[in-house]
C-alpha positions in Angstrom: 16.1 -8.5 6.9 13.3 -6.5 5.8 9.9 -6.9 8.3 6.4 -4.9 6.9 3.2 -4.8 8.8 0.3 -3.7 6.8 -2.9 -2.5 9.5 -6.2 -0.2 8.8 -8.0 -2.2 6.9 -11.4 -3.5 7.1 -15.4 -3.2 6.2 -16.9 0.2 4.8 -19.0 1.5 2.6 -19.0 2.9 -1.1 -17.3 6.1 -0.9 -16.3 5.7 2.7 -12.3 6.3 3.9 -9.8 4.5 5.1 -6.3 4.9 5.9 -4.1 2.1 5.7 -0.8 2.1 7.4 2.8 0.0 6.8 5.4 -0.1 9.5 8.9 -1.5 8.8 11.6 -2.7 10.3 15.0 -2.9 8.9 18.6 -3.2 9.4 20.8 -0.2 9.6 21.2 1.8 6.4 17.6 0.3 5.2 17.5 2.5 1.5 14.8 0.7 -0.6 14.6 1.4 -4.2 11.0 1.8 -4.0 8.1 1.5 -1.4 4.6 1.0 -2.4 1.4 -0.9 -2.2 0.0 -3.7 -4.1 -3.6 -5.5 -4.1 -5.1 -8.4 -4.6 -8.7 -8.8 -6.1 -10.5 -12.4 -5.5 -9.7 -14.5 -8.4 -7.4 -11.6 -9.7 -3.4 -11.4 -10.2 -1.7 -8.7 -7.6 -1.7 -5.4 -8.7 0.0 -2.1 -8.6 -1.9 0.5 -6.1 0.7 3.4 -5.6 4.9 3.2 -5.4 7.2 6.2 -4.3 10.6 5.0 -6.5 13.6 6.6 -5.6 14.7 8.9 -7.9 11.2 8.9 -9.9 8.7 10.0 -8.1 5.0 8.2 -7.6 2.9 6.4 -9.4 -0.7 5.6 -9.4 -2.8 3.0 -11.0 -5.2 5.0 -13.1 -8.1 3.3 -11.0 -7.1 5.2 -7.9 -5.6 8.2 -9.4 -7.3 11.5 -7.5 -8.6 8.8 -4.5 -5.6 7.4 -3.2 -2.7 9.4 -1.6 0.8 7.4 -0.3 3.1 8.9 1.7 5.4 8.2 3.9 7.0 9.2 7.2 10.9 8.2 7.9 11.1 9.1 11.4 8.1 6.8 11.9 9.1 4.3 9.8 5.7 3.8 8.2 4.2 4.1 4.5 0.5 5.2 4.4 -2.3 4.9 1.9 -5.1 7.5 2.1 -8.2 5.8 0.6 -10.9 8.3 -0.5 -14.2 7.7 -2.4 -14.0 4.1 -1.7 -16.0 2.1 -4.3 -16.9 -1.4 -4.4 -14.0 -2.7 -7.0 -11.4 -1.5 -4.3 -12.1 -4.3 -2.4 -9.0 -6.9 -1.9 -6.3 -7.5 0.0 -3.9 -4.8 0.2 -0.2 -5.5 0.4 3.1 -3.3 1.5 6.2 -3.7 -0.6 9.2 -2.7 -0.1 11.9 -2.9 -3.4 15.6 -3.3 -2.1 18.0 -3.9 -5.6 16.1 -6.7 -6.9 14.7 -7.7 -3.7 10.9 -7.3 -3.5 9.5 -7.4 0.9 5.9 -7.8 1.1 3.9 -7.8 4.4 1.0 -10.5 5.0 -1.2 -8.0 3.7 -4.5 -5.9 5.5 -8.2 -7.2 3.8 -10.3 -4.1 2.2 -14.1 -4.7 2.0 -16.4 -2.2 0.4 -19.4 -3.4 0.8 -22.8 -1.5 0.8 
């Protein structure tokens, strides 16, 4: 079983910072095929943020490409999401996900309001 807990986020303003953070908890020999994170807009469908796949690399959505930075520390077991240059359409609830075979984990998700 698979556990994700999504903190960092909260109220800040247009081209503010935030860091949000993911911690994990797994069973022995946890190996996801991909670890990323996913947001949700009001009245929008989840989207794509940034994902690390194994064996691919990491991809951005081209809204956050050159603000956003994921990353992620093993020994911690945690995934991170560097939010720079905040703007206003970043606002949502931000989700951690964890891909294992064709297993998608998701956390309750951290809200993100930017807000002037």
């Amino acid at each position: 079983q698979v556990q994700l807990v999504e903190s960092g986020g909260g109220l800040i303003q247009p081209g503010g910072s935030l860091r949000l953070s993911c911690e994990y908890t797994a069973g022995k020999g946890f190996l996801p095929n991909a670890m990323g994170w996913y947001r949700q807009a009001p009245g929008k469908q989840r989207e794509l943020v940034a994902v690390g796949t194994r064996g691919s690399g990491i991809e951005y959505a081209d809204s956050v490409k050159g603000r956003f930075t994921i990353s992620r520390d093993n020994d911690k077991n945690a995934v991170y999401l560097q939010m720079n240059n905040l703007k206003l359409e970043d606002t949502g609830v931000y989700y951690c996900n964890a891909r294992v075979a064709w297993t998608m984990y998701w956390g309750q998700g951290t809200q993100v309001t930017v807000a002037s």
